[in-house]
C-alpha positions in Angstrom: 2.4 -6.2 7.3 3.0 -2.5 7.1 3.3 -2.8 3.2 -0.1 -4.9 3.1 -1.6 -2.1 5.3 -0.8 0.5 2.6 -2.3 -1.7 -0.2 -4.8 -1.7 1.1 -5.5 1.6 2.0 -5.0 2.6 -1.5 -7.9 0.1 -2.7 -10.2 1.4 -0.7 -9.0 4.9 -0.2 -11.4 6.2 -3.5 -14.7 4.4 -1.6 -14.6 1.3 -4.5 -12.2 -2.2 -4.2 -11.3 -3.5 -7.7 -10.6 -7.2 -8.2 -7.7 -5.8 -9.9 -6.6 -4.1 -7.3 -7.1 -7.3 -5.0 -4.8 -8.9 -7.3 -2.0 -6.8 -7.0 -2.6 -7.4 -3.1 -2.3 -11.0 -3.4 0.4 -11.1 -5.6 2.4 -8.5 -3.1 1.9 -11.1 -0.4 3.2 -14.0 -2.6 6.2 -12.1 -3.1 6.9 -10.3 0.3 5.6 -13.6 2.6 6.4 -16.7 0.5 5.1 -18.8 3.5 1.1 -18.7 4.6 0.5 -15.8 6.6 -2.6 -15.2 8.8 -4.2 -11.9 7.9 -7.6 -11.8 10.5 -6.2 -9.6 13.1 -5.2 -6.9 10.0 -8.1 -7.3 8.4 -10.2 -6.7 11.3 -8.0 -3.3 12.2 -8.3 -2.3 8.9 -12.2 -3.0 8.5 -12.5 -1.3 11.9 -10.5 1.8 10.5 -12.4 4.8 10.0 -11.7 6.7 6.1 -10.9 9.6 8.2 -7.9 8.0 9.7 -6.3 6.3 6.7 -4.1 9.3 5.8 -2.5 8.6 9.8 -2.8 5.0 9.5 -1.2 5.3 6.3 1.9 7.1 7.2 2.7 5.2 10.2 2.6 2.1 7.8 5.2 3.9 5.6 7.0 5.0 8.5 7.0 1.7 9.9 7.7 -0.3 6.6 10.8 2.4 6.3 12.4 1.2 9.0 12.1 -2.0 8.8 13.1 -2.4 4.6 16.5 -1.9 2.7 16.0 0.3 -0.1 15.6 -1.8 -3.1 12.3 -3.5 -0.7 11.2 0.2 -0.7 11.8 0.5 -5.2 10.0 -2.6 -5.2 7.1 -1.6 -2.7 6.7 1.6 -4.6 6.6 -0.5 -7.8 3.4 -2.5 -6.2 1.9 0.4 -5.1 1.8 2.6 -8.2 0.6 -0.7 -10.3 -2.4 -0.9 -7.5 -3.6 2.7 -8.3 -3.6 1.9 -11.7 -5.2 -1.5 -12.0 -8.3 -0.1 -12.2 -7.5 1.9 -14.9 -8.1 5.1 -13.0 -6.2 7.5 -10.7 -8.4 9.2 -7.9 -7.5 12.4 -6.7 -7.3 10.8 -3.4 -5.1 7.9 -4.4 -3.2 10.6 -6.1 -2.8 12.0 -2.3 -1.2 8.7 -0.9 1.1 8.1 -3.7 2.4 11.2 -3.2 3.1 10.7 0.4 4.8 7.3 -0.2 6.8 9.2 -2.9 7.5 12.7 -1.2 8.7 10.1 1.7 10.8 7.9 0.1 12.1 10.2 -2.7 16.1 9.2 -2.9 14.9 6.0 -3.5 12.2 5.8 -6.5 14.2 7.8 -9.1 13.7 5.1 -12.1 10.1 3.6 -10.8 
């Protein structure tokens, strides 16, 4: 869930969700939970989540989703993440700000995303 959580901070980190961006979303969930997985209770965190507390929210996700991935999950997360910034064909400064994070973070592990 942690990955999901970071998603979707990114599509809604720059004030505007993309259906491109919601497709990127869905298609990480195919991939990460190939059985059905109920999403109310995040959804209502996330909804309830203030924009001035993404950034924290944000990196304890990536904490979280740290601890609990190998590092090829982690490649692959990073892979999702940078194609949901870009789906809508534009790079905020504020998504710019996450990905960073996420990289800075994880940096032994994205050389060749």
């Amino acid at each position: 869930m942690a990955g999901y959580h970071m998603l979707m901070i990114l599509s809604q980190v720059d004030g505007e969700f993309d259906k491109s961006e919601g497709k990127v979303i869905v298609k990480y969930l195919k991939d990460a939970f190939p059985f059905h997985v109920n999403l109310d209770n995040e959804v209502e965190v996330l909804s309830s989540l203030p924009q001035e507390d993404y950034f924290l929210h944000f990196n304890n996700a990536m904490n979280d989703f740290y601890e609990d991935s190998i590092p090829q999950e982690r490649v692959d997360f990073l892979n999702f993440a940078v194609k949901m910034v870009k789906a809508d064909k534009k790079i905020t400064p504020e998504e710019n700000k996450f990905l960073k994070e996420l990289f800075f973070a994880w940096e032994s592990e994205h050389e060749g995303v």
